[in-house]
N, C-alpha and C positions, 0 to 999 in steps of 0.2 A: 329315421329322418333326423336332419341336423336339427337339433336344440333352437338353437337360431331362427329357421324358416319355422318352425312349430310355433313358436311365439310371435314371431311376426305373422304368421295368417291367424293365428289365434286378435291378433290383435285387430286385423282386417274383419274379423267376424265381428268384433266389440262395435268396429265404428258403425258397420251394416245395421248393427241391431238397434244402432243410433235412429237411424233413416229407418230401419220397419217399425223403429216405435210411434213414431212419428207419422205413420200413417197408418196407425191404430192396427197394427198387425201382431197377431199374437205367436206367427212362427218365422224363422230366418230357412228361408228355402235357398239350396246352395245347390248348383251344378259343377260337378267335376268330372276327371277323367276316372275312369273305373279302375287304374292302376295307384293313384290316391285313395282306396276305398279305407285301408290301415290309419292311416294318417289320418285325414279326417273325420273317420267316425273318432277318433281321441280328443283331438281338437274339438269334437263336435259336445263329447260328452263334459269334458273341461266348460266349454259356452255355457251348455243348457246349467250346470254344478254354478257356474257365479253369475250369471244371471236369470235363470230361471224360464228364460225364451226357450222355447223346442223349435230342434233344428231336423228339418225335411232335407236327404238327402236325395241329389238324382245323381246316381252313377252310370256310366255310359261313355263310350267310345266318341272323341271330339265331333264327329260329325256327324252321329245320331244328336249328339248335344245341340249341334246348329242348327239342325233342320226342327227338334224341338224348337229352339225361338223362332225361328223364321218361322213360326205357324202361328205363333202366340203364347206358347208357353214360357214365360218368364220366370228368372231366378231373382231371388234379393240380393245375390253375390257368388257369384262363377270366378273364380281366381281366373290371371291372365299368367300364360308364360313367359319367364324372362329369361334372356341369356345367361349362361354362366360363363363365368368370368377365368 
């Protein structure tokens, strides 16, 4: 994974864990796609290493992910797709 998007979702987990601390939550739950499973468990291990928050992964195909929220189960931070340029 490029160095670049590493750091920057690493840095999207920081703000998140801003907002779970903030509602007295002791762990950063993240939804992604199950083809991110490398990548973020790194990213995830890096989080927990400098802040000390445990991160709950749900890995999963986009559209078992969906039908997960749409029932109620919520993440504290699901990254969003963007274009590549």
């Amino acid at each position: 994974m490029n160095r670049k998007i590493l750091w920057a979702t690493f840095a999207a987990l920081v703000a998140m864990a801003t907002f779970a601390a903030a509602a007295d939550d002791d762990e950063l739950t993240v939804f992604t796609a199950a083809s991110l499973t490398g990548a973020f468990s790194e990213i995830g291990r890096i989080f927990e290493n400098e802040t000390g928050m445990a991160v709950a992964f749900n890995f999963d195909g986009s559209q078992a992910l969906r039908t997960q929220m749409r029932t109620g189960l919520m993440p504290t931070y699901s990254p969003r797709p963007t274009r590549s340029r």
